[in-house]
ROPA-324593 format. One line per 8 residues: number of its first residue (from 1); their letters; for each residue z, x, y of C-alpha. Coordinates in pm, 1 decimal. Layout:
N
NUM) a) Z X Y | ...;
END
This chain:
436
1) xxxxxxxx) 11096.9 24224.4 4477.6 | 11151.4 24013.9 4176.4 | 10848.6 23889.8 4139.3 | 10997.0 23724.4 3792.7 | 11215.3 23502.3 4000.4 | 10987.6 23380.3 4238.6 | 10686.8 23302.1 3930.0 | 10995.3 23056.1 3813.9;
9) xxxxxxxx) 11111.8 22928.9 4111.3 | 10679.2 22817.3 4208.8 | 10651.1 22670.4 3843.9 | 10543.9 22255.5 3922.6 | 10337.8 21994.2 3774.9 | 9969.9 21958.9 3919.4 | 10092.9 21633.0 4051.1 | 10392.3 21774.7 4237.3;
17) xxxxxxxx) 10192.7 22049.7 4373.5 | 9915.0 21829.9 4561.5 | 10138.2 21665.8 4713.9 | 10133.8 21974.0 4943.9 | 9765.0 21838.9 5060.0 | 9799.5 21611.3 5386.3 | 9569.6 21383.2 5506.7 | 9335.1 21568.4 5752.9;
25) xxxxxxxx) 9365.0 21924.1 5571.4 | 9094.0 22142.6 5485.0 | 9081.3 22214.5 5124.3 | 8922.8 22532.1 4955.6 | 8823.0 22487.4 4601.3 | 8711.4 22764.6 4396.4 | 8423.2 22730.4 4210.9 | 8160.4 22768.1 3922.1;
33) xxxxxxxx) 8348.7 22755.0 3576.3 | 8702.1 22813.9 3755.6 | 8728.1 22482.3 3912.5 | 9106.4 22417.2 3844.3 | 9077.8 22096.5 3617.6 | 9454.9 21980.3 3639.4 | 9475.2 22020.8 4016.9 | 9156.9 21836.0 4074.4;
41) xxxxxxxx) 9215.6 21560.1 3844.5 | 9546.2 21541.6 4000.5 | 9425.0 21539.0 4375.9 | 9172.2 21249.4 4267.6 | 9476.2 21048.6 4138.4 | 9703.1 21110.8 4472.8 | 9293.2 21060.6 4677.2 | 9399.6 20667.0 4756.3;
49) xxxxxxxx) 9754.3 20788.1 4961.4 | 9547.4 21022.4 5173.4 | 9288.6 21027.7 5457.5 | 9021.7 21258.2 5585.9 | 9062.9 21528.7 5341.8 | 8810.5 21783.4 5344.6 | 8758.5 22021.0 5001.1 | 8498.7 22295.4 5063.2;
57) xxxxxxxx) 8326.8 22454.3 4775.1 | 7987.8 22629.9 4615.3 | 7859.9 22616.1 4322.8 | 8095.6 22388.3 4084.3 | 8087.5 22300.2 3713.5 | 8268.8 21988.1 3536.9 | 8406.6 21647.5 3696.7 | 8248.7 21450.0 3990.3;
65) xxxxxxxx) 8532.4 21186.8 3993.9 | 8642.1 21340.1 4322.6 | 8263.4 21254.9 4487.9 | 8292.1 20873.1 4307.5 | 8245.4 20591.5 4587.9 | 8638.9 20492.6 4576.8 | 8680.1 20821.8 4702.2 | 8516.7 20777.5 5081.8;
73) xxxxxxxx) 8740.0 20788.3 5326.9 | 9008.6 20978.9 5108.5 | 8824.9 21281.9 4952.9 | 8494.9 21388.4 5139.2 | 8308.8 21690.3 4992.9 | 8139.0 21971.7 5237.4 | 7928.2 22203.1 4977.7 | 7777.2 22521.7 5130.8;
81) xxxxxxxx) 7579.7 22500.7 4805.0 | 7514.1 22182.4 4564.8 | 7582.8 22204.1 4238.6 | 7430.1 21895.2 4009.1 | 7801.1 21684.3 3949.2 | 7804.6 21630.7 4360.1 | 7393.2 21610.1 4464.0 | 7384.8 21271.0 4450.7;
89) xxxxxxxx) 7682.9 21245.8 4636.8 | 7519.3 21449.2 4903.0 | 7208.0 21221.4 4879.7 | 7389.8 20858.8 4926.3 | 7545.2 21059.1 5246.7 | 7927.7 21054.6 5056.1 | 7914.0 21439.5 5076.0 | 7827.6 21688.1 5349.9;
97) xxxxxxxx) 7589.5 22005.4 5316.5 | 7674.3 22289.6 5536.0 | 7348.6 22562.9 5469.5 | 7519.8 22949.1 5462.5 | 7383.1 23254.0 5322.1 | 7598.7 23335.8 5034.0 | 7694.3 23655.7 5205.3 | 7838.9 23489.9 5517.5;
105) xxxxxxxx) 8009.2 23172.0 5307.0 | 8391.4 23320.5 5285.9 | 8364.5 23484.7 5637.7 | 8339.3 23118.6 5727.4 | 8714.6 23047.1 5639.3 | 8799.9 23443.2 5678.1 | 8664.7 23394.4 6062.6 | 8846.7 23079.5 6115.1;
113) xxxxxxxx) 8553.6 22890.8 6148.8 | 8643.6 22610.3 5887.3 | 8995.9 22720.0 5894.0 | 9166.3 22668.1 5583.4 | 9517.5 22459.5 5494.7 | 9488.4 22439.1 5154.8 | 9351.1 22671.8 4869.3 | 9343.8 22561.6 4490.9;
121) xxxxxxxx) 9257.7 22826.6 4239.1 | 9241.9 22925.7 3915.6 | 9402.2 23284.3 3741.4 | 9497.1 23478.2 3479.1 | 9872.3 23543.2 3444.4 | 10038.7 23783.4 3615.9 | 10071.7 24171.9 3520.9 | 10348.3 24367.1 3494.2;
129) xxxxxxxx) 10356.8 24402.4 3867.4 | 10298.7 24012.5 3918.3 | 9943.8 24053.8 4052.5 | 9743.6 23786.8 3866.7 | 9354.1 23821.0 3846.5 | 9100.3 23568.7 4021.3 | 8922.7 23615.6 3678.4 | 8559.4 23466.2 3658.6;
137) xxxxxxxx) 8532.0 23376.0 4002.6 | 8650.5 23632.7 4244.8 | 8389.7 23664.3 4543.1 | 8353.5 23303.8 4676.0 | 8728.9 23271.5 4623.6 | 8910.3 23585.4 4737.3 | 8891.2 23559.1 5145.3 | 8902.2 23169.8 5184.5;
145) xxxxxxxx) 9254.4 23208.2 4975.2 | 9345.1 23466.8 5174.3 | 9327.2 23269.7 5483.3 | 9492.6 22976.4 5328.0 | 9858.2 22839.7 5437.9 | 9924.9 22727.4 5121.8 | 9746.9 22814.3 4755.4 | 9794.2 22604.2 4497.5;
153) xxxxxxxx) 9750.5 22823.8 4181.9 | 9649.7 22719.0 3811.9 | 9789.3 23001.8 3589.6 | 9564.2 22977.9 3272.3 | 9668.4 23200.1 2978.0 | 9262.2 23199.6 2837.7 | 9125.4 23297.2 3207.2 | 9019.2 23670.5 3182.9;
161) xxxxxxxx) 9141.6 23930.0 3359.6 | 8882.5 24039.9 3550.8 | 8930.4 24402.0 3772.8 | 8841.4 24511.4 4112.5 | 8914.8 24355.0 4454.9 | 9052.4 24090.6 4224.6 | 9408.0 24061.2 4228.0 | 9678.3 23772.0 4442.3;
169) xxxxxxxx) 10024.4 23838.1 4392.3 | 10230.7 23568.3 4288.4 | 10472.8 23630.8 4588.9 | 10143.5 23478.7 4786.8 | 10106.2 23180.6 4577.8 | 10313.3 22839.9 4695.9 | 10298.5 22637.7 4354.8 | 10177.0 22728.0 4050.0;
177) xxxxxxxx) 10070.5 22536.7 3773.3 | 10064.2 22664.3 3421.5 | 9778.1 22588.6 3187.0 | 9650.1 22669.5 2875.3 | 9251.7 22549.2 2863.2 | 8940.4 22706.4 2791.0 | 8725.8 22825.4 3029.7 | 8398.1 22625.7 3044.9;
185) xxxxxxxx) 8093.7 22764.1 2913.6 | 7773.0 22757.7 3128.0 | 7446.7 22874.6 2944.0 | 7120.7 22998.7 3129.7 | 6895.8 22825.1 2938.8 | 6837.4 22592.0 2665.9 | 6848.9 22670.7 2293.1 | 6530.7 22810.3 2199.9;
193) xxxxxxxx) 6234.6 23044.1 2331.4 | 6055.1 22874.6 2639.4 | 5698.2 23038.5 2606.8 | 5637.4 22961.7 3010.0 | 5948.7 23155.7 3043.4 | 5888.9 23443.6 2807.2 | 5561.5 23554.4 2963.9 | 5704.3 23496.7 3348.1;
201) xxxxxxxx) 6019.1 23754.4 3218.8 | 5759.0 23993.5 3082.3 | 5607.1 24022.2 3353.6 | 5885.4 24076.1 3541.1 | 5992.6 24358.2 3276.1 | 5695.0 24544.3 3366.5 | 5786.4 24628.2 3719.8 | 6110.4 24696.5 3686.6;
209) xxxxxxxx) 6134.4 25104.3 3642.2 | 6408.8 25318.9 3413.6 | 6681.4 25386.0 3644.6 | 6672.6 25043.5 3861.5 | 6994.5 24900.0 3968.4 | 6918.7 24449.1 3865.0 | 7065.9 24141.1 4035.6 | 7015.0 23835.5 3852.3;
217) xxxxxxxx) 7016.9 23506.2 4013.9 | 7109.0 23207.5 3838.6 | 6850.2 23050.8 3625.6 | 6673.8 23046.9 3263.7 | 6419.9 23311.6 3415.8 | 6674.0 23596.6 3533.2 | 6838.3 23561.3 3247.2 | 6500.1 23541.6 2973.9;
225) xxxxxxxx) 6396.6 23888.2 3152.3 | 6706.7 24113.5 3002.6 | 6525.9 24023.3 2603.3 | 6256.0 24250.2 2731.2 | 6450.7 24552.4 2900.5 | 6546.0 24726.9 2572.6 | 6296.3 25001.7 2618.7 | 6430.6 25048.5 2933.0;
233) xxxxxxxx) 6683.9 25368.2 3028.1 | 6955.8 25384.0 3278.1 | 6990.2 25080.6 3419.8 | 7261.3 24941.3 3631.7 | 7379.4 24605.0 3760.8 | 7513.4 24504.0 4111.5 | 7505.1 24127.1 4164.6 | 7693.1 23791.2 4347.5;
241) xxxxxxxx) 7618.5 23690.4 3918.6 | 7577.8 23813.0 3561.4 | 7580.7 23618.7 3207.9 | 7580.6 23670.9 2841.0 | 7229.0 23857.3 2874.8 | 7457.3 24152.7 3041.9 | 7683.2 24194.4 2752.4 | 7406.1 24326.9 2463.5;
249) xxxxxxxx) 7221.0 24529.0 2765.2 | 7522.3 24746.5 2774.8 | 7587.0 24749.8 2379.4 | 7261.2 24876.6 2309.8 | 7331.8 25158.4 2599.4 | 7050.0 25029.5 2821.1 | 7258.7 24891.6 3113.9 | 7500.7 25252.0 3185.7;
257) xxxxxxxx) 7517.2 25190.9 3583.6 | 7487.3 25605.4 3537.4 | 7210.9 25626.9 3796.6 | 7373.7 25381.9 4055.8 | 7314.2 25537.6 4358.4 | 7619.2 25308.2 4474.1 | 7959.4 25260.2 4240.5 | 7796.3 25509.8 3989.6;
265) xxxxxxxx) 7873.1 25393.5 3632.5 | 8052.2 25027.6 3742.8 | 7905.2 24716.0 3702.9 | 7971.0 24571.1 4010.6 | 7987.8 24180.0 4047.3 | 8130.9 23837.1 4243.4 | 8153.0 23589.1 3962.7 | 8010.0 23510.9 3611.0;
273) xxxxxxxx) 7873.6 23243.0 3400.2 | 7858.0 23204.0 3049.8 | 7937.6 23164.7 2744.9 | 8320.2 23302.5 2577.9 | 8160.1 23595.1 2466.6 | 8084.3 23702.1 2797.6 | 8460.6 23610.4 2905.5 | 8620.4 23835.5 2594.3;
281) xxxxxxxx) 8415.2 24115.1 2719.5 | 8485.6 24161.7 3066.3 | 8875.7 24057.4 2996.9 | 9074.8 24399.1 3148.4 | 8699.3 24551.6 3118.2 | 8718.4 24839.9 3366.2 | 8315.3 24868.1 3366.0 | 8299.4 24559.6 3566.8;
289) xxxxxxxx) 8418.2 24579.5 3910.4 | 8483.6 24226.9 4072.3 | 8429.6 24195.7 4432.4 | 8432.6 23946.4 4711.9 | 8090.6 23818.0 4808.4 | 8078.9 23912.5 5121.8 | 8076.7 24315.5 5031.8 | 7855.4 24217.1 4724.9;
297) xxxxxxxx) 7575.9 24048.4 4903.1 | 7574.7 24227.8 5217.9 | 7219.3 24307.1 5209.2 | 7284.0 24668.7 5422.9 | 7535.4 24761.0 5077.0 | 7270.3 24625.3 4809.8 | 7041.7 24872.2 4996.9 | 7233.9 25190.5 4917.7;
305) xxxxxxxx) 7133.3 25091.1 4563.1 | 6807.2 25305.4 4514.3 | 6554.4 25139.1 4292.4 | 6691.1 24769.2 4343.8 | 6572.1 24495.8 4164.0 | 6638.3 24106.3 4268.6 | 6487.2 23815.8 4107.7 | 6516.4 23487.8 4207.9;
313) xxxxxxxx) 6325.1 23160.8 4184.8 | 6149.5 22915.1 4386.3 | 6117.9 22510.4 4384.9 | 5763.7 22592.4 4566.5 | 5575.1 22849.1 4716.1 | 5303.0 22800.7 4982.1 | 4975.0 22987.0 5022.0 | 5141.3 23206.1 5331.3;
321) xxxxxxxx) 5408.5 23335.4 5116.3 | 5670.4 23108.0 5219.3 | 5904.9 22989.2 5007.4 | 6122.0 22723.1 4937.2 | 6436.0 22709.7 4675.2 | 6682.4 22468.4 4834.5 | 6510.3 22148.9 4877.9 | 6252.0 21910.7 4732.7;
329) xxxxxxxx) 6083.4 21833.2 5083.0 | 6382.1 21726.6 5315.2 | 6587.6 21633.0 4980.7 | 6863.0 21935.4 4970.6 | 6864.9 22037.6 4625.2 | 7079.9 22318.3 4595.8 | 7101.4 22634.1 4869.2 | 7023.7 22935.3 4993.2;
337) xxxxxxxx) 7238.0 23140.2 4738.4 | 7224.7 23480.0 4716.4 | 6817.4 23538.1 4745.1 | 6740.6 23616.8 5080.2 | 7087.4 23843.4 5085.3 | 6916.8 24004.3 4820.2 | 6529.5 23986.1 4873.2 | 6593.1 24154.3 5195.1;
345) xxxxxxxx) 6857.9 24391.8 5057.2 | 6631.5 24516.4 4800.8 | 6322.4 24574.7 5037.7 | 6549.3 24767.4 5225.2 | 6607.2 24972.9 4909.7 | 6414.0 25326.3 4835.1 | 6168.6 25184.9 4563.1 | 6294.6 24829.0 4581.9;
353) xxxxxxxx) 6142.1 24519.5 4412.3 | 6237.6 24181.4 4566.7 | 6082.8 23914.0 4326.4 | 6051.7 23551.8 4304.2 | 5992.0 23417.8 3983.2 | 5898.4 23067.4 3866.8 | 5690.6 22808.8 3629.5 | 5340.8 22775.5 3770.8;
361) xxxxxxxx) 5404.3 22386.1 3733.0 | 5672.9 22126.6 3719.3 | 5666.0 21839.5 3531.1 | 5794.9 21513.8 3683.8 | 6003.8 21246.4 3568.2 | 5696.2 20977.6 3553.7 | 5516.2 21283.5 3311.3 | 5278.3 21354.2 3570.2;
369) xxxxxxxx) 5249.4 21776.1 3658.9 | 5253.8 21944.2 3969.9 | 5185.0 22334.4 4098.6 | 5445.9 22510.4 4248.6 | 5205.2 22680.2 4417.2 | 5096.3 22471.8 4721.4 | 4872.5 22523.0 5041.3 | 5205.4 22417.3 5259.4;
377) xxxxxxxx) 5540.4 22322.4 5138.0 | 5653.2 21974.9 5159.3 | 5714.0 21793.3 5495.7 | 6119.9 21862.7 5571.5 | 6094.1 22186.7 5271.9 | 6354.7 22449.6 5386.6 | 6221.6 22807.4 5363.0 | 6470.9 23062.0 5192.8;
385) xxxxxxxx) 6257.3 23358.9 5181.0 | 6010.2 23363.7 5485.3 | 5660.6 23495.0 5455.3 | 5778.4 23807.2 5617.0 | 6018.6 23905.2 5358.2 | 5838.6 23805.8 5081.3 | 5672.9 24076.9 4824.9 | 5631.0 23940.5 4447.2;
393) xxxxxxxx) 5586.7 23650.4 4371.4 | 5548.2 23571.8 3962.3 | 5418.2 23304.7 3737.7 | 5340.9 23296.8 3324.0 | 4998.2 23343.1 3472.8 | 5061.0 23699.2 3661.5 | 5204.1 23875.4 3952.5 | 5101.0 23835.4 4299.4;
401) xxxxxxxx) 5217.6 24109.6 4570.1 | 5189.8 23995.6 4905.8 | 5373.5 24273.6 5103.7 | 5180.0 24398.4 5375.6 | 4916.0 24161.5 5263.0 | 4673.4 23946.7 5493.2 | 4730.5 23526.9 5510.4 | 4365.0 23534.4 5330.0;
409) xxxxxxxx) 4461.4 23852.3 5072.0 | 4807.9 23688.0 4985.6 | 4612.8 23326.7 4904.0 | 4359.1 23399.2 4713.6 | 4665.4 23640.7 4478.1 | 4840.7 23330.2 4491.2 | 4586.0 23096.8 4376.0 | 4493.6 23387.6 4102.5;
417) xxxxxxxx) 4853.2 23266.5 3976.1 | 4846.3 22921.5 3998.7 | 4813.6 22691.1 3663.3 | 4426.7 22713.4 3638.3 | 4424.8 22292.6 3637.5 | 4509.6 22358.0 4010.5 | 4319.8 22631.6 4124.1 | 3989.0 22501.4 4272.4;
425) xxxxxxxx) 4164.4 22229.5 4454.8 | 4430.8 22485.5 4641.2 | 4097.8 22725.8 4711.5 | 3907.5 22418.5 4859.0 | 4242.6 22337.9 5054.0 | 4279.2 22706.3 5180.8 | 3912.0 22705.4 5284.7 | 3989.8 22392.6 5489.0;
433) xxxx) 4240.8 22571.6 5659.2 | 4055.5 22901.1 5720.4 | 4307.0 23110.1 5524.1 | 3963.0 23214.1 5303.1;
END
């Protein structure tokens, strides 16, 4: 095969290439930082000669002129998890919100439930063998292209080439758009130390033992607890995410993957976000293994990891141990992710620690502050991790275990870790109730 001839022969414009999208198809976009910028700007400008087109997605960073008003009836988003360019979209009812455990979202397209016509992605250039790398954002993205008709491929010289279960050959892609942007950068958190933030990630430090295998969920938390695991030995990664944090973890020999108890010495991960240090690291990085979410957050593989540690956060926690983290009472915020994939994973794991980490307040916009910690979530609250799975939850104030812990036990920890300007009113709440 002369997989030279056929690159040249796919070479278009973005605008000549959506032109392949027909009103009524199914679009796949990939995701996060890798959202293909020339093919989406290009779709929005064709959106007004088309009806009824669907583009499914996650998580996704940059425009939200595809989600505008002038779009409806042209472009119509469905996100299985809402990123902040499309939520109010989704809130004014010009977007759809299918819920899906991260684990299960590309089995949707893979099992033909949203069948896919159309895939638009984002990759490196091709090898010497004409396989070209998914890069930054291979696990959401890998099966739904698979099971496209057509893929409509951004080749980007600056998009990593990230190895694994990574690769498309070029044979497989129908137009393909060259590029030459950067990738965008995504930081964790804000410049400078967050004290809440600091104490909550030392905490967390303290039970996480030498030798643990980490996922990290998104958030300024997950990523504020690798500053305090330098003492640590042996530690290895396997998660749907990792960031900058990573990178100095495994320069200082901390993060070695060397007692993995699954892909011993490999960093194994679906996507990343970051900063470009993180993206000239893991270029052609054969530490990092890149694989598609549904392998990654199975929760019966992230149990074969011995010692597994997940941490996650929370919008709000109730006095059961229930807890919410896609929705601000029946507002959808966000989704499920990849927490209860991996809260249940991990407590599945030999010597396992499933956490939930968060703020013991939240301030809103008016000034006024509220706990996180409340005697029952908001009316129309979704609950990620159920009171059944549940087993640390953390604040700056402490750690509460509930696992195997009474309704009664598991309040009063709870209130123990609540802001202290909240306290006596959840206890006289939970006394109302007969939890204490």
């Amino acid at each position: 095969m002369d997989w030279n001839a056929i690159y040249k022969s796919r070479v278009t414009t973005a605008d000549e290439a959506v032109r392949s999208i027909q009103s009524g198809n199914r679009v796949f976009m990939t995701g996060n930082v890798s959202v293909p910028q020339k093919l989406l700007a290009a779709l929005v400008a064709y959106a007004p000669d088309l009806q009824d087109v669907e583009i499914c997605q996650a998580l996704s960073v940059g425009s939200a002129d595809y989600v505008k008003p002038e779009m409806e009836g042209h472009l119509r988003v469905n996100a299985l998890f809402i990123s902040a360019n499309i939520r109010k979209a989704v809130w004014e009812g010009r977007a759809d919100f299918t819920p899906i455990l991260l684990s299960e979202f590309p089995l949707l397209f893979k099992n033909g439930i949203l069948p896919v016509d159309v895939a638009m992605v984002h990759v490196s250039p091709p090898d010497e063998h004409g396989f070209c790398s998914l890069g930054v954002e291979v696990g959401l993205t890998k099966s739904p292209a698979e099971s496209a008709r057509i893929i409509l491929a951004e080749v980007n010289e600056k998009m990593p080439r990230t190895l694994g279960d990574s690769f498309i050959h070029v044979s497989r892609l129908t137009h393909i758009v060259p590029v030459d942007y950067p990738i965008p950068e995504q930081k964790m958190a804000e410049e400078g130390p967050n004290e809440v933030y600091e104490k909550v990630a030392g905490y967390i430090a303290e039970l996480i033992p030498d030798g643990a295998t980490m996922q990290m969920g998104i958030g300024a938390i997950p990523d504020a607890v690798l500053n305090y695991l330098y003492t640590k030995k042996d530690l290895g990664v396997h998660s749907e995410m990792i960031s900058d944090g990573v990178v100095g973890l495994v320069e200082a020999g901390v993060i070695n993957n060397a007692r993995k108890t699954l892909h011993t010495g490999k960093i194994v991960v679906g996507f990343i976000l970051g900063t470009q240090r993180i993206y000239d690291w893991v270029d052609d990085n054969p530490l990092c293994e890149f694989h598609r979410t549904e392998y990654v957050n199975d929760p019966f593989v992230i149990a074969q990891n011995e010692r597994m540690v997940a941490i996650n956060s929370a919008i709000e926690v109730d006095l059961t141990g229930q807890v919410c983290a896609d929705s601000i009472g029946p507002r959808f915020f966000s989704g499920v992710g990849g927490q209860l994939d991996f809260v249940y994973g991990a407590s599945r794991s030999k010597g396992g620690v499933p956490i939930i980490a968060m703020p013991s307040t939240n301030m809103m916009k008016d000034g006024s502050v509220i706990s996180k910690i409340v005697p029952m979530l908001k009316q129309g609250a979704g609950v990620v991790t159920s009171r059944n799975h549940v087993h640390y939850i953390v604040t700056e104030y402490g750690v509460a275990d509930l696992y195997g812990r009474s309704v009664r036990q598991r309040a009063l920890a709870l209130i123990g870790i609540a802001h202290p300007d909240f306290r006596a009113d959840l206890k006289k709440q939970a006394e109302e109730l007969n939890w204490i």
